[in-house]
Residue, then its C-alpha position, 0 to 999 in steps of 0.5 A: x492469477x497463474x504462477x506464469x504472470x510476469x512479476x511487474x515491480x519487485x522490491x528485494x531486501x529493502x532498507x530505509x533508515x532515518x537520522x534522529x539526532x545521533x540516532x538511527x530509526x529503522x523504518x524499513x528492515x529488509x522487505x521483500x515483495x513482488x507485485x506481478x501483473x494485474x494484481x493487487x498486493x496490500x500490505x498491512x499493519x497498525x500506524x508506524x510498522x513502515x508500510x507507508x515508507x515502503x510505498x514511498x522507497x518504491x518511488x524513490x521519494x525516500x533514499x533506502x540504505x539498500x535493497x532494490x526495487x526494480x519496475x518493468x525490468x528497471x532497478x530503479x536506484x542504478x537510473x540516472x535522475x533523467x531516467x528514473x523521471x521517465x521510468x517512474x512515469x509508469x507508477x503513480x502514488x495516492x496519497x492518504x488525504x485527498x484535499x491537501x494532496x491539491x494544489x488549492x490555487x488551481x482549477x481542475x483543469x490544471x490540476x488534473x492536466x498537470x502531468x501533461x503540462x510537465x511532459x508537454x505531451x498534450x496540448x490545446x483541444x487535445x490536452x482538454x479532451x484527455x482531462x474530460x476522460x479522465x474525469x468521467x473514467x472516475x465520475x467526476x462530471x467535467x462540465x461541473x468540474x473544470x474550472x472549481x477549484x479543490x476547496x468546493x469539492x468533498x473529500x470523496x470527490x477529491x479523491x476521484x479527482x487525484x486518482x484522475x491525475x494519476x491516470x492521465x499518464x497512463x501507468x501501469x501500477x497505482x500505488x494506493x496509500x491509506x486512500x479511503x481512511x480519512x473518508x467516510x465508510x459509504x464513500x469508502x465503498x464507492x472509491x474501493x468499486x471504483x478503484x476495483x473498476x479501474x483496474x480491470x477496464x485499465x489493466x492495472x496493478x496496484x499496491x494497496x496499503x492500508x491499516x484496515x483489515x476488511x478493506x485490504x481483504x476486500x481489493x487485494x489477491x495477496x496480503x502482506x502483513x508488517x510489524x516494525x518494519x518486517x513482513x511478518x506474513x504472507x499469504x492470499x487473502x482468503x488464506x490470510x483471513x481464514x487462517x493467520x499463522x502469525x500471532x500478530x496477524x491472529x491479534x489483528x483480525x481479532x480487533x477488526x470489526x465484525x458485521x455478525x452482532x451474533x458472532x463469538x469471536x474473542x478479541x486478542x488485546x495486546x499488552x505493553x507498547x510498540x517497541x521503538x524503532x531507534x531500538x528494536x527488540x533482539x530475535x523476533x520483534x514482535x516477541x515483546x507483545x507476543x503472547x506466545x514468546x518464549x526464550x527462542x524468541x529473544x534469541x533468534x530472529x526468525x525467517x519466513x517459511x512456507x507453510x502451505x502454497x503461497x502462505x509463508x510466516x516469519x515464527x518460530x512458533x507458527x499458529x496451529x489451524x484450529x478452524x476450518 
């Protein structure tokens, strides 16, 4: 990546809230993330930080308070219901579980074509060889495949056949949501070649959310770290690894499996539960779990500063490297 590649999809300030009762859950509070061209950005953190809804306002699924996100030079919330139909052609979503993301009543044939159903951009020998592609491009065998139906597929392959889907229109960014969690780890490792396959033979760019650490470290150029709807942390991914400067980030890596049985590294438990998003904590919300906090925390809410090139943290008190 040079400093010169065009930005593809950015997304300003963001805010997505939701109604419970006469309550307000703050899912998302003022996100900012740029994903440029032939990248892949992840964006991580436990169950609840937002990540999922931020991919989701990225589409527009989910209406956001304020805040932009702006594709291919288009601030997606100014188009018209038409316009965004057709402007979001060029960003297509995973979703986590593969098999219910299928329509269970439909062939293959149909389910993989049905993009082009619904633009009537392809029809008879034509529509029926892009499908074929799109199979083999994710190593799905057509002859096999065509005319079964969801259920008689695993949930690896299942995952092939939705990424298929999403391909036939030619996008330009994935937006991958959990795609290997609920599969198993050898499957896993398959779709993440696959998807890493994908991107250079297609040219794409792809927003990678995910909880697990060593797979957003292995796909992603640049990490983007959440907690309770903020970005806490960003950095590149060797950077990130090597040298959290967020307390969060350090707790995380912490808990993250590690392959070396001989390794010495001390696992970082966090006390109490997560705050509720209805009432987040004052200042810094993390402070509340932070084994660092002090008064400074409570009293003011922290901006993200650059701490070396392309590696910025939302802390006060920022992690000092203490490894090399």
């Amino acid at each position: 990546m040079t400093p010169s590649t065009p930005t593809l999809l950015s997304i300003e300030n963001l805010v997505v809230n939701f109604s419970s009762g006469r309550k307000t859950v703050h899912a998302v509070s003022g996100v900012s993330l740029q994903l440029n061209e032939g990248d892949t950005l992840g964006i991580v953190g436990e169950s609840g930080c937002g990540k999922t809804t931020v991919g989701k306002a990225t589409m527009q699924l989910v209406p956001s308070r304020s805040g932009s996100v702006s594709f291919d030079g288009h601030d997606l919330a100014r188009l018209t219901r038409k316009e965004l139909r057709r402007t979001r052609l060029g960003i297509q979503m995973i979703f986590q579980d593969p098999i219910s993301s299928l329509n269970p009543r439909r062939k293959i044939r149909d389910i993989v074509a049905e993009p082009l159903d619904i633009w009537k951009t392809a029809e008879g020998a034509q529509r029926e060889q892009i499908v074929r592609d799109a199979l083999d491009n994710v190593g799905i065998d057509p002859d096999v495949a065509l005319d079964r139906y969801p259920h008689e597929f695993s949930g690896g392959q299942c995952q092939r056949i939705s990424i298929a889907r999403a391909l036939v229109m030619k996008p330009k960014v994935l937006i991958c949501d959990e795609i290997v969690s609920a599969l198993d780890v050898s499957v896993q490792a398959q779709i993440l070649n696959l998807l890493q396959d994908l991107k250079a033979r297609f040219g794409l760019s792809i927003l990678f959310i995910a909880h697990d650490l060593a797979v957003v470290k292995n796909v992603s150029d640049r990490v983007a770290v959440m907690y309770l709807g903020r970005i806490c942390e960003f950095a590149g991914s060797d950077e990130l690894y090597s040298h959290p400067a967020h307390p969060y980030s350090e707790a995380l890596l912490s808990a993250a499996l590690e392959p070396d049985p001989s390794s010495d590294r001390s696992r970082i438990i966090l006390t109490g539960e997560p705050p509720n998003p209805i009432d987040p904590p004052s200042g810094c919300r993390f402070r509340t779990r932070c084994p660092y906090a002090q008064d400074r925390c409570a009293e003011e809410e922290p901006v993200a500063q650059e701490i070396s090139p392309g590696h910025s943290v939302a802390c006060h008190f920022p992690l000092l490297r203490t490894n090399s």
